[in-house]
N, C-alpha and C positions, 0 to 999 in steps of 0.2 A: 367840326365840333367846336363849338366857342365856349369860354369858361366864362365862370363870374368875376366880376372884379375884385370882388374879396378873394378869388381862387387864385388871380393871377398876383394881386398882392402879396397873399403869404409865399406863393413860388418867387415873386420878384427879392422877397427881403432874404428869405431861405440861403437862395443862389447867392444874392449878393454876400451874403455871409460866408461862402464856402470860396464864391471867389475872391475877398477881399482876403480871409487865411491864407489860401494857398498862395495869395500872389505875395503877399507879406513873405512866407516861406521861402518862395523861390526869390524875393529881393534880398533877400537875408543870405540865402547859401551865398550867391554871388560874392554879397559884400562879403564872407569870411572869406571866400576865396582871392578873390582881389588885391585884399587886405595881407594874407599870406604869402601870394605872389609879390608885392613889393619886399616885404620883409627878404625874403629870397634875393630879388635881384638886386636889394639893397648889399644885404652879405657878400652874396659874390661878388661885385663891382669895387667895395670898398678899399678902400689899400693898396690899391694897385695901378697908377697912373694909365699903364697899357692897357688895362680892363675899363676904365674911366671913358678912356677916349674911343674903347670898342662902343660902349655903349652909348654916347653922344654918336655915333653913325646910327645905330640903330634907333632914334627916336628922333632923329634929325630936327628939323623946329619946328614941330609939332608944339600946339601950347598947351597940352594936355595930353597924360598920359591916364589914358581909359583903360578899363578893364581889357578889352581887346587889342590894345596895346603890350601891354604887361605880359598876354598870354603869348604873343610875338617875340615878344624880347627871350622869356623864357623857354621859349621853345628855342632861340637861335643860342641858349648859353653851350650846349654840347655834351648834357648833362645824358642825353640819349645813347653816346656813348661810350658811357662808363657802362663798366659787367655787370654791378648791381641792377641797375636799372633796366637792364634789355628786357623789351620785350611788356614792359610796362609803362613806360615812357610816352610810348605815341599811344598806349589807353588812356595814360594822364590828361594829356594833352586832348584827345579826342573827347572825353568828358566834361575837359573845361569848355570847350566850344560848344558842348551841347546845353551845358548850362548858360553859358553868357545868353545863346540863343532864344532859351527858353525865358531867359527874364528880360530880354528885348519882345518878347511877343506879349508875356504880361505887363510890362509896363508901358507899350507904345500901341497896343489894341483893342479894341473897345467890347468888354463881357457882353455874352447875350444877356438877356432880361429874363427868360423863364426856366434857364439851363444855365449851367456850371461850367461853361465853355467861351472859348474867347476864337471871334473869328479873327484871322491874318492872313496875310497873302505868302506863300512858301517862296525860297528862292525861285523856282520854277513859274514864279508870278502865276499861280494858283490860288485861286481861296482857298482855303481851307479852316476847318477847326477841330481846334484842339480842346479837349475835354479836360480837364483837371483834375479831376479825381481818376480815372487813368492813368496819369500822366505823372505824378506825386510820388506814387513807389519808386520807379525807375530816377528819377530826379532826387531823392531820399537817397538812394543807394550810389547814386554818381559823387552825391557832394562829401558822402561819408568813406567813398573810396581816395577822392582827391585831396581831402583832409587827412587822411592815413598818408598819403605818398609824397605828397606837400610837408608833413611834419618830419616824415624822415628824410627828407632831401634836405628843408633846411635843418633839420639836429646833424647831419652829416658837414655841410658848409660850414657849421660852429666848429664842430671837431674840426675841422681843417684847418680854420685861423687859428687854434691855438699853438 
């Protein structure tokens, strides 16, 4: 079945519309989270020479501290066990890997042209693809969990230093 080129145009600009949104979207969760994430390991670290020089091990001379850096660091701070947090901790944490994920697959793979989808090769060196409008809800609800649990981890760090 072949379309016309007017048909494949309006589907080409259509799609591109729906995946330039979504990926805007998913560049965007990351960045609050990322953004969040320093604030945090910023608080924790500060003020305390011993905490200073834990964290110079952990980012060793690295000349950039990326988003999946930050999600390392924060997972090695021990925050996992305090009583508040059990049991939500490594959902946090599991969330954030799925989003940095998912916005390493929108920003480094190339959209289809007649579909809302972006092919990638999965860890398992698979193609695959990922559909976006699918894919939005769950990623909507991951970044708005992790902003919930992010806000109260650090308003907790605050109260601590006072």
């Amino acid at each position: 079945m072949s379309i016309s080129v007017e048909e494949f145009r309006r589907l080409y600009f259509e799609n591109q519309t729906v995946i330039d949104n979504a990926r805007a979207e998913i560049i965007k969760f990351a960045i609050d989270l990322d953004v969040f994430l320093e604030r945090i390991i910023t608080i924790y670290f500060v003020e305390n020479s011993t905490k200073q020089k834990q964290f110079s091990s952990y980012i060793g001379k690295k000349e950039f501290f990326s988003f999946h850096r930050k999600i390392e660091v924060f997972r090695k701070l021990g925050l996992d066990k305090k009583e508040k947090y059990e049991g939500k901790f490594n959902e946090l944490v599991s969330k954030l890997y799925y989003i940095k994920s998912m916005r390493n697959i929108v920003a480094h793979n190339v959209p289809m042209i007649h579909t809302p989808e972006i092919w990638y090769t999965g860890d398992d060196d698979k193609e695959k693809l990922l559909s976006l409008p699918k894919e939005l809800p769950q990623l909507r609800e991951s970044h708005e969990f992790c902003m919930d649990a992010l806000d109260t981890i650090f308003s907790d760090l605050l109260n601590e230093k006072k």
